[in-house]
C-alpha positions in Angstrom: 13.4 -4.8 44.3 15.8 -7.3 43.0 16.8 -7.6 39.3 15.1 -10.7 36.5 18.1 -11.3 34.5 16.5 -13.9 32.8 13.9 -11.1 30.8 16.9 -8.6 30.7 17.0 -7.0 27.3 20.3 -9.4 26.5 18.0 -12.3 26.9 15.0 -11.9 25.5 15.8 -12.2 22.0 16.9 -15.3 23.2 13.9 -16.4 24.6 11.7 -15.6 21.8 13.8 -17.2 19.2 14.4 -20.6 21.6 9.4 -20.3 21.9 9.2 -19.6 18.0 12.0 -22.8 17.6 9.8 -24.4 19.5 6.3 -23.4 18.0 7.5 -24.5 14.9 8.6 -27.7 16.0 5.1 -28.7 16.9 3.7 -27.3 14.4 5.7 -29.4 12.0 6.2 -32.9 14.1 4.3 -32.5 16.5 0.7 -32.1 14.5 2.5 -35.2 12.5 2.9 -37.4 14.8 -0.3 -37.1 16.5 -1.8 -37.4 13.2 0.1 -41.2 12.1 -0.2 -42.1 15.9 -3.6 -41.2 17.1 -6.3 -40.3 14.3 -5.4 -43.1 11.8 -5.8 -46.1 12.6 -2.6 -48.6 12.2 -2.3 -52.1 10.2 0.2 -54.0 8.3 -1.8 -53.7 5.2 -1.8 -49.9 5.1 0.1 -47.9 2.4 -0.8 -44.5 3.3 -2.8 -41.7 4.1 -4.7 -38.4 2.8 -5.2 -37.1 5.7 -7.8 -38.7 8.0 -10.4 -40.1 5.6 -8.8 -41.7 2.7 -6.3 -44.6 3.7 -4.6 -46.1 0.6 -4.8 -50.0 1.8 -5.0 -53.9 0.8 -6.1 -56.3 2.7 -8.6 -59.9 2.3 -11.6 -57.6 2.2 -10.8 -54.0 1.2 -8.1 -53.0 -1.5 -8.0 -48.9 -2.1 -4.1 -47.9 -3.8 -3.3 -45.7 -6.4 -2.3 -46.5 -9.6 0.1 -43.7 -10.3 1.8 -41.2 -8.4 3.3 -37.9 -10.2 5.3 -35.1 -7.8 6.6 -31.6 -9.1 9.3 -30.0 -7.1 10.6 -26.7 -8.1 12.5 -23.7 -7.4 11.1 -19.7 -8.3 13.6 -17.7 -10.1 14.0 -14.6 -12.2 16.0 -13.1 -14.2 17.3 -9.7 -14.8 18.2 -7.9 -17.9 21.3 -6.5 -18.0 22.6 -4.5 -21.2 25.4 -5.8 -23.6 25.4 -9.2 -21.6 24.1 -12.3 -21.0 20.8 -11.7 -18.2 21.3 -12.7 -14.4 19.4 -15.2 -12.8 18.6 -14.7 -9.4 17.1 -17.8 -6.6 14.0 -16.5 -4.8 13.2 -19.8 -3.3 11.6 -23.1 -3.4 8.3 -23.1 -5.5 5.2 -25.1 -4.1 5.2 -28.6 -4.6 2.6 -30.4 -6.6 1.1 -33.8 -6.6 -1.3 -35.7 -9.1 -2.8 -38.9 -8.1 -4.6 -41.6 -10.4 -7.0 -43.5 -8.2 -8.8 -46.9 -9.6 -12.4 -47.2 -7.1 -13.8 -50.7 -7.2 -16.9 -52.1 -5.5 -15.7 -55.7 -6.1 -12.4 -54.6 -4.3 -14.8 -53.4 -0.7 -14.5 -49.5 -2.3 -18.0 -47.6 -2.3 -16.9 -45.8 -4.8 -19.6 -42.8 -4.7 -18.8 -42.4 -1.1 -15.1 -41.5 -1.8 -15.7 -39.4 -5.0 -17.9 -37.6 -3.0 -15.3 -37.1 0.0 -12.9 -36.1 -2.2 -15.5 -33.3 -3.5 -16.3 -32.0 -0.5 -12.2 -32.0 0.3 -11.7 -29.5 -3.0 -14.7 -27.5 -2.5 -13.8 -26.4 1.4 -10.3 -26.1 0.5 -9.0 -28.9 3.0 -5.0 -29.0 3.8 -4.2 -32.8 4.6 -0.9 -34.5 4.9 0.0 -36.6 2.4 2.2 -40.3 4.7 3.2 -43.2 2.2 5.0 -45.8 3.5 4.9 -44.4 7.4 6.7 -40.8 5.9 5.3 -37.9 5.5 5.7 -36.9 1.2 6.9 -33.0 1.4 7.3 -31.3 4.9 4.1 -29.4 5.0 0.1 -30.2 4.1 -1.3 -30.3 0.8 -4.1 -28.7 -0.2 -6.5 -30.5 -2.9 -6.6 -27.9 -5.8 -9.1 -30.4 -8.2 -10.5 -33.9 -8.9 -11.2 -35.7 -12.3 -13.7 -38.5 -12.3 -14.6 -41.1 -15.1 -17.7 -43.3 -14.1 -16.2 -46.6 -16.1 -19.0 -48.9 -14.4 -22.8 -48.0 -13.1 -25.4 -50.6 -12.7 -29.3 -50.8 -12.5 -30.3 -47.8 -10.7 -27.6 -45.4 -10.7 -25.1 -47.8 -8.7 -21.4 -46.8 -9.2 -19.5 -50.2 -9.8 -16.1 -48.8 -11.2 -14.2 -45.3 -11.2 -11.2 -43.9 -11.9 -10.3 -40.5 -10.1 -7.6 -38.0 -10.3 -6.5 -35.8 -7.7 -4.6 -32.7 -7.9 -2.8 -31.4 -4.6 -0.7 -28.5 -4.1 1.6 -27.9 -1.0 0.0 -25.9 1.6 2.6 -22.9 2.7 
């Protein structure tokens, strides 16, 4: 019985480092790109995304933007106490990036405003991971997660109907 040299001992640490390489890849690009290509539909007037259902755009009939966009990155540290001297500060990593988002909802701008406070209530409550694309780029390298929501009903006419809102959004990156 002839010998596989290609699953020999000497390569196989090969081969699982060149199918994790790869894994990762897709998971990172790959899920991207099908995501800005496929599931969200494409025009000139679009700013961004978060994630599949809200789509920050302008146009003649529709205008949905934020107002104000606030990101946190930071790194984790620690330090150690050492006697007679000044304490030692040691890297541990990059710290989770977060994101806050002020949102102005207008029906006289096309925006049901209900219908996306109450998508982005249903996105907090089952813990949804979206990717966060402004300008055709991703913001961060991985998904964020949306941690909260503040509303502030500014406008509601005759029978309950939600004219004007402001929102906030809180996301945290996904890791």
């Amino acid at each position: 019985m002839g010998r596989c040299y290609f699953f020999s001992a000497k390569y196989s640490s090969l081969l699982m480092w060149v199918v994790i390489a790869a894994v990762r890849y897709w998971w990172i690009f790959g899920s991207v790109v099908s995501i800005k290509r496929s599931a969200i539909p494409v025009s000139r007037n679009m700013i961004g995304t978060l994630g599949r259902k809200i789509i920050f755009e302008v146009s003649d009939n529709r205008v949905l933007t934020f107002e104000s966009m606030s990101r946190e990155v930071s790194g984790r540290w620690t330090e150690h106490e050492v006697l007679g001297v000044k304490p030692k500060a040691e890297f541990l990593g990059p710290g989770l990036q977060t994101i806050s988002l002020t949102i102005h909802l207008s029906a006289a701008l096309g925006v049901k405003p209900r219908r996306i406070l109450d998508m982005v209530e249903r996105m907090v409550e089952r813990g949804t991971a979206e990717y966060l694309v402004i300008g055709g780029r991703l913001v961060g390298r991985r998904p964020f997660r949306v941690t909260g929501s503040s509303e502030a009903w500014d406008k509601v006419y005759s029978r309950g109907e939600l004219a004007k809102a402001t929102l906030t959004i809180s996301l945290e990156e996904y890791a």
